[in-house]
PyMOL Python script that loads the backbone (N, CA, C, O; Angstrom):
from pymol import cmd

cmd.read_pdbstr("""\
ATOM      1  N   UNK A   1     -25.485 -43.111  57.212  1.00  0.00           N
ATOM      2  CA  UNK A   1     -25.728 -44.505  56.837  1.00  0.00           C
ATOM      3  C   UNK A   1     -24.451 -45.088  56.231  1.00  0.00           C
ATOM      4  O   UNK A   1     -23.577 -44.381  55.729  1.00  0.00           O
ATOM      5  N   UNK A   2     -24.396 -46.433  56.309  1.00  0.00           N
ATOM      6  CA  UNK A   2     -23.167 -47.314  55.755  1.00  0.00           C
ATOM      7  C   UNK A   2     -23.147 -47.961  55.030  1.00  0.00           C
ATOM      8  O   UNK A   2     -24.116 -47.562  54.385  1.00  0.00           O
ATOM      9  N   UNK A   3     -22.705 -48.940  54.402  1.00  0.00           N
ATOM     10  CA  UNK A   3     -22.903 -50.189  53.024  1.00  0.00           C
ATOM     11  C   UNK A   3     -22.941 -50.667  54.274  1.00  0.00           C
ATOM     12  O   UNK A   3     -22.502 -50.056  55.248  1.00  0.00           O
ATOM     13  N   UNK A   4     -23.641 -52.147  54.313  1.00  0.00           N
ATOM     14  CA  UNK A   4     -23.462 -53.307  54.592  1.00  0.00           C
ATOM     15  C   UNK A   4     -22.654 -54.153  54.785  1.00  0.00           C
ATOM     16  O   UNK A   4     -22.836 -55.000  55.659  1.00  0.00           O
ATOM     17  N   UNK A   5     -21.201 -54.124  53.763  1.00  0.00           N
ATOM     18  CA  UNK A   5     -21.016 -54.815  54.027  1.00  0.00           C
ATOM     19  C   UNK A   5     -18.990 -53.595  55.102  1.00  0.00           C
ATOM     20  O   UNK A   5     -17.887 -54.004  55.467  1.00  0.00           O
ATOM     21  N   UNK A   6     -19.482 -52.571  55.112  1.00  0.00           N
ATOM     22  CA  UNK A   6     -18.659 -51.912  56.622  1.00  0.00           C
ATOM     23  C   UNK A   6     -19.262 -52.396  57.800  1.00  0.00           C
ATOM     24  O   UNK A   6     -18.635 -52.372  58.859  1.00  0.00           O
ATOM     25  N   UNK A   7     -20.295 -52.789  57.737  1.00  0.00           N
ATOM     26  CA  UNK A   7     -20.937 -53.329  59.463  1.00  0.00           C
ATOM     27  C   UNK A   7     -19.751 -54.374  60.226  1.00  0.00           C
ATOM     28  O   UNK A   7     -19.094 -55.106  59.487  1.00  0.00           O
ATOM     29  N   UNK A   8     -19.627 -54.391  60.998  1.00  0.00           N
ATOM     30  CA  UNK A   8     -18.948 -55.194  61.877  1.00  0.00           C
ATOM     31  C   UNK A   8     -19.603 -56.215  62.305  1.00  0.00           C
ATOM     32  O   UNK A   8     -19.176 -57.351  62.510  1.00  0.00           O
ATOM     33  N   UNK A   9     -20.569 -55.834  62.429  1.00  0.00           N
ATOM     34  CA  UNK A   9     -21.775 -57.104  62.624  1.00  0.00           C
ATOM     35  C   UNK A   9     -22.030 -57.695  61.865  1.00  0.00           C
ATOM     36  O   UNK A   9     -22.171 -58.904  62.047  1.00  0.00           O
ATOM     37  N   UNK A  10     -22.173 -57.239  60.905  1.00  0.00           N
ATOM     38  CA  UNK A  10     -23.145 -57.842  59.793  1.00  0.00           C
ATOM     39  C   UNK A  10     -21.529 -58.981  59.312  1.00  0.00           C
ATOM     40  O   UNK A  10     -21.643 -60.178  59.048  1.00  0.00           O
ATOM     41  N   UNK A  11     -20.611 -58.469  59.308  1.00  0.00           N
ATOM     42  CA  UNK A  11     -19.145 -59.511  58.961  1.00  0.00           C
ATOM     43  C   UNK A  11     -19.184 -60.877  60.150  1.00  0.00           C
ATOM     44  O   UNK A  11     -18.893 -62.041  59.873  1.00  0.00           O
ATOM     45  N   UNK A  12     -19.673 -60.309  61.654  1.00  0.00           N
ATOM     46  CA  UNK A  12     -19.232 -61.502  62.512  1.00  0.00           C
ATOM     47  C   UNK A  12     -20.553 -62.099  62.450  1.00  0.00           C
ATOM     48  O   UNK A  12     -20.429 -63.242  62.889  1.00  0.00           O
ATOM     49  N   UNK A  13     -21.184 -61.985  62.276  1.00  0.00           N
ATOM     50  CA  UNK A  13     -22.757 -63.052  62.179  1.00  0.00           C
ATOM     51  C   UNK A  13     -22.216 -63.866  60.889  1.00  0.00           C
ATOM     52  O   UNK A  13     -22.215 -65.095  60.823  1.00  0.00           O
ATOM     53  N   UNK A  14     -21.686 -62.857  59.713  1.00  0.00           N
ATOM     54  CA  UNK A  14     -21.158 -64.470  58.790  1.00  0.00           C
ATOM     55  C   UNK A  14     -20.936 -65.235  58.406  1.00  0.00           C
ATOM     56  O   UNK A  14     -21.329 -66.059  57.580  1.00  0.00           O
ATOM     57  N   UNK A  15     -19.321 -64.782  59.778  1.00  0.00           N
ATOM     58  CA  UNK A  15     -18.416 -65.718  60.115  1.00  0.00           C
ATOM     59  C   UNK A  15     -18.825 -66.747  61.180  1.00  0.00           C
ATOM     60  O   UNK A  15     -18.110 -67.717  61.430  1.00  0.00           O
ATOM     61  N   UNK A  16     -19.782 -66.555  61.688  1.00  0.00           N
ATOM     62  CA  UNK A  16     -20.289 -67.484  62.824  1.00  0.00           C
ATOM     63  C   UNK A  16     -21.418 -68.107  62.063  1.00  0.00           C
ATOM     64  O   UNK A  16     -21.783 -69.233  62.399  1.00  0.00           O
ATOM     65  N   UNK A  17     -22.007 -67.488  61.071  1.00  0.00           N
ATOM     66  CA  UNK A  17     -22.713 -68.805  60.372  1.00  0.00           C
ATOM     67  C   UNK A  17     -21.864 -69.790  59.351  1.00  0.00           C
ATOM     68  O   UNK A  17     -22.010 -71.006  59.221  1.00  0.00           O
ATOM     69  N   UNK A  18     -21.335 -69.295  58.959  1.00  0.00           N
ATOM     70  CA  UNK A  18     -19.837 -70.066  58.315  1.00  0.00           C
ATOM     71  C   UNK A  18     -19.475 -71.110  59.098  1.00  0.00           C
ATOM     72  O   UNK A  18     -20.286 -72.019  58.918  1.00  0.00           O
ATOM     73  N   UNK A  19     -18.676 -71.399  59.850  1.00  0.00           N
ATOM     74  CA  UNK A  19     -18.619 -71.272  60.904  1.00  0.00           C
ATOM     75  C   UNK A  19     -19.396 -72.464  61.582  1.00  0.00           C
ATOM     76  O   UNK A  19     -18.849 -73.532  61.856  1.00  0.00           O
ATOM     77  N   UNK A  20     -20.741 -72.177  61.829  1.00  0.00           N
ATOM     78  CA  UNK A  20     -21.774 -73.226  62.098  1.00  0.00           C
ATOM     79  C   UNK A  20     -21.989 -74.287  60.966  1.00  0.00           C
ATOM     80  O   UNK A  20     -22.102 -75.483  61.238  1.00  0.00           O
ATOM     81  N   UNK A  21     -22.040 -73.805  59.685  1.00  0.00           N
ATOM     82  CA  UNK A  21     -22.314 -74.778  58.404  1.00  0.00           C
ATOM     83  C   UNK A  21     -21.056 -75.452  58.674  1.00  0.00           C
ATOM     84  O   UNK A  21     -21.211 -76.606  59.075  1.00  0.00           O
ATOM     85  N   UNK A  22     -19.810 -75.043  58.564  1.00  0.00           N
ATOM     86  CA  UNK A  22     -18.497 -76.473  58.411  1.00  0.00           C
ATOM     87  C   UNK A  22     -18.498 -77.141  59.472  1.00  0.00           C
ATOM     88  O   UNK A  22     -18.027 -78.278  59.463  1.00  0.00           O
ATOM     89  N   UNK A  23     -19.142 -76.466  60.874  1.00  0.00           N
ATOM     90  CA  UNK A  23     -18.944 -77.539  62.033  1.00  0.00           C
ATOM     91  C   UNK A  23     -20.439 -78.799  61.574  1.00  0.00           C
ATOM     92  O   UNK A  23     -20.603 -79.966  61.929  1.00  0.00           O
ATOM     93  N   UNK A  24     -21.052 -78.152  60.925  1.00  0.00           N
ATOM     94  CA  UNK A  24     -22.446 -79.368  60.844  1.00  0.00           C
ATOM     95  C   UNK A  24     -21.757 -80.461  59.488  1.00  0.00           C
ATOM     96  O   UNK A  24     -22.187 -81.615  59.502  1.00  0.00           O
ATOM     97  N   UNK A  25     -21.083 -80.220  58.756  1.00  0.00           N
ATOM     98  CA  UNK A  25     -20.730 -80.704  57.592  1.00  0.00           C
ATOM     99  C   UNK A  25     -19.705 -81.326  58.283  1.00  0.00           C
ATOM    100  O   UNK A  25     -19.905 -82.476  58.674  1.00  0.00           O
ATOM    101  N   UNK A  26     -18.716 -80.824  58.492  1.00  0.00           N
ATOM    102  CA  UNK A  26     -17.747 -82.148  59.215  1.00  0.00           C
ATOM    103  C   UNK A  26     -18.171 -82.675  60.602  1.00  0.00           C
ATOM    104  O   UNK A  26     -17.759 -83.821  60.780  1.00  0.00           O
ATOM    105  N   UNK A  27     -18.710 -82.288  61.393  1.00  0.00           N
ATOM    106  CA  UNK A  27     -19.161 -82.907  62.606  1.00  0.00           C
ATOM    107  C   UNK A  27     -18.434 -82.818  63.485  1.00  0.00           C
ATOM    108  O   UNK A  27     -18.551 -83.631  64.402  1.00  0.00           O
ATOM    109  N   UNK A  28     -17.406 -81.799  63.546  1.00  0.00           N
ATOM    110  CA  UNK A  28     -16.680 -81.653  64.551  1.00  0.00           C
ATOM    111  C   UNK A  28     -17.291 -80.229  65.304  1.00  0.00           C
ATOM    112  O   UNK A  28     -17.836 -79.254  64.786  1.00  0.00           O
ATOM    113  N   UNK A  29     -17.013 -80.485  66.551  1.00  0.00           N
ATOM    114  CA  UNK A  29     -17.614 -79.398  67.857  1.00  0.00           C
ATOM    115  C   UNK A  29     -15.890 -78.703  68.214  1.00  0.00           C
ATOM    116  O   UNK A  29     -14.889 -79.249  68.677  1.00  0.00           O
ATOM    117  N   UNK A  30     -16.086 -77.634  67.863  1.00  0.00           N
ATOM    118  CA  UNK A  30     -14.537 -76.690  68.394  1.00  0.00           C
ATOM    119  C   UNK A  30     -15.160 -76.613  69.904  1.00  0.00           C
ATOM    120  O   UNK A  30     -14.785 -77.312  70.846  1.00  0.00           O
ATOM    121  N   UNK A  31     -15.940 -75.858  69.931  1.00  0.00           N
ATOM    122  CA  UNK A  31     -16.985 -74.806  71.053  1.00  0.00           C
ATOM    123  C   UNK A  31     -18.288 -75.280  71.341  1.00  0.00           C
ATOM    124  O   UNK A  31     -19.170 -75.211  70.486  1.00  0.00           O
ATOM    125  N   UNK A  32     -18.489 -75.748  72.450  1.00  0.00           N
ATOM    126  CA  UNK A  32     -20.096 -76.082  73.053  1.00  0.00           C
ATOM    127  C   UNK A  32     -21.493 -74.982  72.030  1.00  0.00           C
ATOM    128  O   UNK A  32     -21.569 -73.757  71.940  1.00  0.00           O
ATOM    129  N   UNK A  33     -21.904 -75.475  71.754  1.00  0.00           N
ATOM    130  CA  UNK A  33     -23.425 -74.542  71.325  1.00  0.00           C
ATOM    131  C   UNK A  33     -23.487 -73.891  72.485  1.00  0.00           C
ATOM    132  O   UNK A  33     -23.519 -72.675  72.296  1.00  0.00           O
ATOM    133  N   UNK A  34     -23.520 -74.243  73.772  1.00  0.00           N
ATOM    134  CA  UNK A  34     -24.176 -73.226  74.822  1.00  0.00           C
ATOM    135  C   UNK A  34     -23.132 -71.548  74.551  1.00  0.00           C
ATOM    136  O   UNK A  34     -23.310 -70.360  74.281  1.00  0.00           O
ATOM    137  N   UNK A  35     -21.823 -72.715  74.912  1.00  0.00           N
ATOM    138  CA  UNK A  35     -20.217 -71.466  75.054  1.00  0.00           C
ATOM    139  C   UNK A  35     -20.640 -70.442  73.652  1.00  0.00           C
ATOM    140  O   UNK A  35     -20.570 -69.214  73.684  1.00  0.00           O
ATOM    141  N   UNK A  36     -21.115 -71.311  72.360  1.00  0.00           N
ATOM    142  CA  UNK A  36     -21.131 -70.302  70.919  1.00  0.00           C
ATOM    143  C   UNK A  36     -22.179 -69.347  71.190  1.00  0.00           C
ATOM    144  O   UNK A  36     -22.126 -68.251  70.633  1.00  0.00           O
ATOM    145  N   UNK A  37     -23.098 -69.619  71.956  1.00  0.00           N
ATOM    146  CA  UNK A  37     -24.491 -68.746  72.013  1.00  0.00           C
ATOM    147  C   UNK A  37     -24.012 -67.944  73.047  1.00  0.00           C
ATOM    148  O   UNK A  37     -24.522 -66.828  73.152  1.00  0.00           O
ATOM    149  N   UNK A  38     -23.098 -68.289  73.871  1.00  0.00           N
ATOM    150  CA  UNK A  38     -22.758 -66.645  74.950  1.00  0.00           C
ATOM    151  C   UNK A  38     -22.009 -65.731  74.353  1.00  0.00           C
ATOM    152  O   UNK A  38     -22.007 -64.511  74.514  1.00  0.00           O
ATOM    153  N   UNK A  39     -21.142 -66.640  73.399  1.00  0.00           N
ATOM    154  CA  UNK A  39     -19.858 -65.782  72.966  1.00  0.00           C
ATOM    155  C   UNK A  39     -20.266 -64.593  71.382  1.00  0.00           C
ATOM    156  O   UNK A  39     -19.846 -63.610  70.771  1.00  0.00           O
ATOM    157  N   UNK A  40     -21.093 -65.362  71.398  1.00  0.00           N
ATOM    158  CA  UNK A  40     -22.022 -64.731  69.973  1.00  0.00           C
ATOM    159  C   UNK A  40     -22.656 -63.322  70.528  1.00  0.00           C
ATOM    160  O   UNK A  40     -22.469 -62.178  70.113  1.00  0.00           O
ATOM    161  N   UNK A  41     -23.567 -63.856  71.737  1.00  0.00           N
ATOM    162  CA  UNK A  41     -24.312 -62.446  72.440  1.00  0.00           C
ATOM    163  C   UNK A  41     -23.515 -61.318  72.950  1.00  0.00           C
ATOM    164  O   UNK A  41     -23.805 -60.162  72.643  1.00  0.00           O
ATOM    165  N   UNK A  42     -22.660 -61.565  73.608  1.00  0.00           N
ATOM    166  CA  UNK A  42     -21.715 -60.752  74.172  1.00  0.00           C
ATOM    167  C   UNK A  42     -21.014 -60.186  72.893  1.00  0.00           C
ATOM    168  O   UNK A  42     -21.177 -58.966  72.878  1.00  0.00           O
ATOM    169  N   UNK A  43     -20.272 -60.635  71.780  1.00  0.00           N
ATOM    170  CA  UNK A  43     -19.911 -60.000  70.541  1.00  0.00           C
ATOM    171  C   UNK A  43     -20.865 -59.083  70.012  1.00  0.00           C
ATOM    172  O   UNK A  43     -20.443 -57.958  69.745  1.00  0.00           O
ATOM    173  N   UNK A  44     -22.112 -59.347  69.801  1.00  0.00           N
ATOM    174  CA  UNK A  44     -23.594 -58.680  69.343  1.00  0.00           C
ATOM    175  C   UNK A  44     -23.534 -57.652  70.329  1.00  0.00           C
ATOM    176  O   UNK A  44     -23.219 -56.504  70.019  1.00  0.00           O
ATOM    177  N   UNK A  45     -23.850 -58.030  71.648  1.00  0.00           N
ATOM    178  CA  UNK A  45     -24.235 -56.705  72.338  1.00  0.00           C
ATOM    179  C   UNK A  45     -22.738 -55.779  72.352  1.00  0.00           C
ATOM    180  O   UNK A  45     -23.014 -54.616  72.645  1.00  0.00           O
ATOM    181  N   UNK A  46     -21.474 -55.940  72.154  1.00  0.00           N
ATOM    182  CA  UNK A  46     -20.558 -54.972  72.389  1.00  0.00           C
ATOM    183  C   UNK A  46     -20.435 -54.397  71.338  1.00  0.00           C
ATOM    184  O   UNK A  46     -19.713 -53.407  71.453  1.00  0.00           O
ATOM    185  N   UNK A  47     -21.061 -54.670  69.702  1.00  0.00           N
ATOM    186  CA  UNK A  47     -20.869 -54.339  69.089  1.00  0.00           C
ATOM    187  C   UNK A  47     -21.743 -53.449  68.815  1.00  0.00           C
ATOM    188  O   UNK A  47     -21.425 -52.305  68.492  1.00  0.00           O
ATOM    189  N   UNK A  48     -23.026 -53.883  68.912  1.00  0.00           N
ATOM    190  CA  UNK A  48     -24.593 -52.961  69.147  1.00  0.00           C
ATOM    191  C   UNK A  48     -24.224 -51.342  70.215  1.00  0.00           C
ATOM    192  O   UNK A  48     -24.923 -50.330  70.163  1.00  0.00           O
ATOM    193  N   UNK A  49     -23.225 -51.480  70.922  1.00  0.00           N
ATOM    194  CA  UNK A  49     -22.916 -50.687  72.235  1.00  0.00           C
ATOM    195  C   UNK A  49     -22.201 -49.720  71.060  1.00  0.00           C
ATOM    196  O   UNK A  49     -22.861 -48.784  70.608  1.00  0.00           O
ATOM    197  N   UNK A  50     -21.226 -49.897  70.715  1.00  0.00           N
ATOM    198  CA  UNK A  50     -20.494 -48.863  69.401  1.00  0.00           C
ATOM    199  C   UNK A  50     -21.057 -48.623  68.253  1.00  0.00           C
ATOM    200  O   UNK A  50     -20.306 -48.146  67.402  1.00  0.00           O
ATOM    201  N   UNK A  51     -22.285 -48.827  67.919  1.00  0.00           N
ATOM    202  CA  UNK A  51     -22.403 -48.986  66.802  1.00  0.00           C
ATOM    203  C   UNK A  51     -23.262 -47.558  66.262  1.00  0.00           C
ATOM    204  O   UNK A  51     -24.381 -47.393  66.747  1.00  0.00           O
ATOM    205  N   UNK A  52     -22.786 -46.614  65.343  1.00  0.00           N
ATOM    206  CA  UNK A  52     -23.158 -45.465  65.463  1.00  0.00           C
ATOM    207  C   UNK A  52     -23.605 -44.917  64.282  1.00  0.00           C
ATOM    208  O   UNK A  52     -23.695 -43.692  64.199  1.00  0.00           O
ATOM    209  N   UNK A  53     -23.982 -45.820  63.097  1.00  0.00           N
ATOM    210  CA  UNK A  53     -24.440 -45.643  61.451  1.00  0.00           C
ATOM    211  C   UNK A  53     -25.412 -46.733  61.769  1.00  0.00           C
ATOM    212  O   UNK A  53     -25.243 -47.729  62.472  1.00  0.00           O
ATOM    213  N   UNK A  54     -26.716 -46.243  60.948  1.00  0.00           N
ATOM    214  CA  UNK A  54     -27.718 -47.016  60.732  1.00  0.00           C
ATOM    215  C   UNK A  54     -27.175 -48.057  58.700  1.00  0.00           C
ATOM    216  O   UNK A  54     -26.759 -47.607  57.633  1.00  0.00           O
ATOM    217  N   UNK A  55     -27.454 -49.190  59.089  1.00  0.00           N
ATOM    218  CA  UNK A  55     -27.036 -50.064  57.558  1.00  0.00           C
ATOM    219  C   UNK A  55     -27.735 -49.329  56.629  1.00  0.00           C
ATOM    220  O   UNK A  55     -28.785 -48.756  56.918  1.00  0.00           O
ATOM    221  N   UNK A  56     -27.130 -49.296  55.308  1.00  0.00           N
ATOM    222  CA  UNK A  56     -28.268 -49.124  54.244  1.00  0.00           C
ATOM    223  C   UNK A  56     -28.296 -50.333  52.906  1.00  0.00           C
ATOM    224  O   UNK A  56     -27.555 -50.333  51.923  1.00  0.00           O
ATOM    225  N   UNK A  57     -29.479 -51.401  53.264  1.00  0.00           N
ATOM    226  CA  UNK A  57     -29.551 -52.362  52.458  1.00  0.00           C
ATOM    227  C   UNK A  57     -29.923 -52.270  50.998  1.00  0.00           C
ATOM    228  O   UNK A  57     -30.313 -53.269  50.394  1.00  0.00           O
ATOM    229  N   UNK A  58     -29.818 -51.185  50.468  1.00  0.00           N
ATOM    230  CA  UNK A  58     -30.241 -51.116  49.212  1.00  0.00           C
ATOM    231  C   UNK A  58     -28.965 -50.388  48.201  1.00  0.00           C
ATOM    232  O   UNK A  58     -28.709 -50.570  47.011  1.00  0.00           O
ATOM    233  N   UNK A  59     -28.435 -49.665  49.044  1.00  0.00           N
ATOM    234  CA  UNK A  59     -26.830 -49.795  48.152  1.00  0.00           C
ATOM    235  C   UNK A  59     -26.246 -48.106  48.057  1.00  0.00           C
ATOM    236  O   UNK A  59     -25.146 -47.553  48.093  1.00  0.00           O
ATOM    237  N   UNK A  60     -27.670 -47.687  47.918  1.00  0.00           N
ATOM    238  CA  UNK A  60     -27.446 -46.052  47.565  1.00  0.00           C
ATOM    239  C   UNK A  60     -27.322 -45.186  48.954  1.00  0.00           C
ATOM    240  O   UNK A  60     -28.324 -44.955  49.629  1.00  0.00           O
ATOM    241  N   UNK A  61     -26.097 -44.752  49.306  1.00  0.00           N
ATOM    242  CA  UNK A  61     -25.631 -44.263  50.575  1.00  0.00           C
ATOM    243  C   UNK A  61     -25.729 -42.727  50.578  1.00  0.00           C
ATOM    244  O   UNK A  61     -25.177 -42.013  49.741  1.00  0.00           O
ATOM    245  N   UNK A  62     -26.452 -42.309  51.555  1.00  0.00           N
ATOM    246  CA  UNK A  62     -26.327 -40.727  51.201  1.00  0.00           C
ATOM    247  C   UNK A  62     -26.063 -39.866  52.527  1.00  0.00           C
ATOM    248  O   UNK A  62     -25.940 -38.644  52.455  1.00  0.00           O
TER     249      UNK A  62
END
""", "prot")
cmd.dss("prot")
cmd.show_as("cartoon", "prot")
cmd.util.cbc("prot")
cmd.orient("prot")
């Protein structure tokens, strides 16, 4: 098992909600919603593909 916050995932979902909040707050579009929702899945699933520690959300790693 891992901390939480070693996930790779758990860092790019973050940054892509980050990310989503400043694009709604300033109103600017970098990237289509459709283009963010492929580019999001494809990050998720390649990362899901390596991913070889189960998280441990409570802190105590053993």
């Amino acid at each position: 098992m891992k901390k939480w916050y070693e996930s790779k995932t758990v860092w790019v979902n973050g940054l892509v909600f980050l990310a989503a909040i400043l694009q709604a707050i300033y109103g600017k579009e970098i990237i289509s919603p459709a283009a963010q929702v492929i580019i999001l899945s494809a990050i998720n699933t390649a990362l899901r593909l390596i991913t070889k520690h189960e998280i441990n959300w409570k802190g105590d790693v053993e």
